[in-house]
C-alpha positions in Angstrom: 4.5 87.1 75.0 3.7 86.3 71.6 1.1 89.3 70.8 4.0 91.5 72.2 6.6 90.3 70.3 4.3 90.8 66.9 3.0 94.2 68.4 6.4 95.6 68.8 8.0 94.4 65.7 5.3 94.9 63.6 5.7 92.7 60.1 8.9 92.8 60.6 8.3 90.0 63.3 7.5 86.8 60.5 10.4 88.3 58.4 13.0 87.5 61.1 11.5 84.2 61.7 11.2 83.3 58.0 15.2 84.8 58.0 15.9 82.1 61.1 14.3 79.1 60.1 16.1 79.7 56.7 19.4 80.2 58.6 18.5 77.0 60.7 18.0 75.0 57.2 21.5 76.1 56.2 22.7 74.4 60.1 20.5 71.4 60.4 20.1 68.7 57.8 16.7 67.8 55.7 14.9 70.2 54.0 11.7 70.4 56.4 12.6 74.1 57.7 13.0 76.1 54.1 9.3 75.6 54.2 8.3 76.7 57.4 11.0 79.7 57.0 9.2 80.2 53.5 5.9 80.3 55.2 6.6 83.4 57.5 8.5 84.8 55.3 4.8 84.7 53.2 3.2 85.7 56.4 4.8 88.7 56.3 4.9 89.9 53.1 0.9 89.7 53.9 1.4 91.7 56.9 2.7 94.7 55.6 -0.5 95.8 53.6 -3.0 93.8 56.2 -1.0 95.5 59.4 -4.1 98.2 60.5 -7.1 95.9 59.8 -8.5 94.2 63.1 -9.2 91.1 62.0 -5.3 90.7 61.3 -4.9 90.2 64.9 -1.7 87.6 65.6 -4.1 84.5 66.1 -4.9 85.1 62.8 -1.6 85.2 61.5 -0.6 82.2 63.6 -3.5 80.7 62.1 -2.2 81.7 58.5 1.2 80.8 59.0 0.4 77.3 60.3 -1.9 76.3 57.2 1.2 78.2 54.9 4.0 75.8 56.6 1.8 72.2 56.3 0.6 73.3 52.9 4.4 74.0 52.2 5.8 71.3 53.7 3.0 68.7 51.8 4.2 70.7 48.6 7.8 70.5 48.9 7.3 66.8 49.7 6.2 66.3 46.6 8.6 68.0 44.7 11.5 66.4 45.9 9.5 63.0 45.7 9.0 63.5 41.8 12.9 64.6 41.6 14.0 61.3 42.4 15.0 60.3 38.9 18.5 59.9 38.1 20.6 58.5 35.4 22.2 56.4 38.0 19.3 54.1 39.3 21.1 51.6 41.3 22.9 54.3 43.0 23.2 53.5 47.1 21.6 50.0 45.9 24.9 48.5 45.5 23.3 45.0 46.2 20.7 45.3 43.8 23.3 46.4 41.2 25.0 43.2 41.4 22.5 40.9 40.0 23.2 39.5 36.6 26.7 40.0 36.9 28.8 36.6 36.6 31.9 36.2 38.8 35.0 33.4 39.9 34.3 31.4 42.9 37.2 32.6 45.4 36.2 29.6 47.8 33.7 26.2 46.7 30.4 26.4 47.6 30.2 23.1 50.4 26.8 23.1 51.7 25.4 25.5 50.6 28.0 28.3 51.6 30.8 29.6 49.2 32.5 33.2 48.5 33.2 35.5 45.5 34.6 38.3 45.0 33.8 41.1 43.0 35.6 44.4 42.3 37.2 45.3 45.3 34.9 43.1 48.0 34.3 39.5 49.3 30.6 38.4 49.1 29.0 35.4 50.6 27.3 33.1 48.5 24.6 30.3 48.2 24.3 27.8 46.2 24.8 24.2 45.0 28.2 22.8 45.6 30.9 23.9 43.0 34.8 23.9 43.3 36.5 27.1 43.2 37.3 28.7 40.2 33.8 27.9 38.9 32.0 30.4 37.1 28.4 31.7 38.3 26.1 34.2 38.3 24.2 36.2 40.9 20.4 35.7 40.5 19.6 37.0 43.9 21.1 39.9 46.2 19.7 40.2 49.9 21.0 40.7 53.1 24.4 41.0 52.2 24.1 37.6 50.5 24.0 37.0 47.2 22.5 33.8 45.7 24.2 32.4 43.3 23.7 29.4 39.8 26.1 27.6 37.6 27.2 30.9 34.8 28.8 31.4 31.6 
């Protein structure tokens, strides 16, 4: 089925995958099928001058297009890997964020277990025993609870 799909359609056969997998990227989230749609789109552009030669058989080019897509796909990982600074570090790390800020007790801390809020949420909090309207300061943020000392 394969050799008589490549046979008939010639090199045009890894364009129109390369063309699908790219529309499929556009359709299904990640970025894992641009390089697999990049690799046959490669595949083909080698196809057209390599068409007549025998070794250029399609187990070769399945072999080709498989080391092209993990090769691209390995690369690509990396890339987006070393684009992951930002001038917004604590971005979608809302909890880590909130250390080192100082904020009113809402509720006293009796054993152990108080609340604060901060901008528009209220947090659970651990700590020693204070009355409410004490000031303190996160020193800890895990688990959706933030630890919490005596602050300025």
């Amino acid at each position: 089925m394969i050799a008589g799909l490549v046979t008939e359609l010639g090199p045009w056969t890894w364009w129109i995958v390369g063309l699908i997998f790219l529309g499929l990227e556009i359709v299904v989230p990640g970025v894992f099928l641009l390089w697999i749609g990049l690799a046959a789109l490669v595949v083909g552009g080698l196809s057209f001058p390599l068409w007549g030669y025998a070794f250029w058989g399609w187990q070769t080019q399945m072999l080709v297009f498989a080391v092209l897509a993990l090769a691209l796909a390995l690369v690509g990982r990396r890339i987006s890997r070393a684009n992951l600074d930002t001038d917004q570090p604590m971005l979608n790390r809302r909890l880590e964020g909130l250390v080192g800020r100082t904020a009113t007790l809402e509720e006293p801390i009796r054993e152990g277990k108080g609340r604060i809020r901060l901008d528009d949420t209220t947090w659970i909090v651990q700590g020693p025993d204070m009355p409410a309207g004490a000031r303190v300061r996160i020193t800890v943020a895990q688990a959706g609870c933030l630890t919490v000392e005596p602050g300025a």
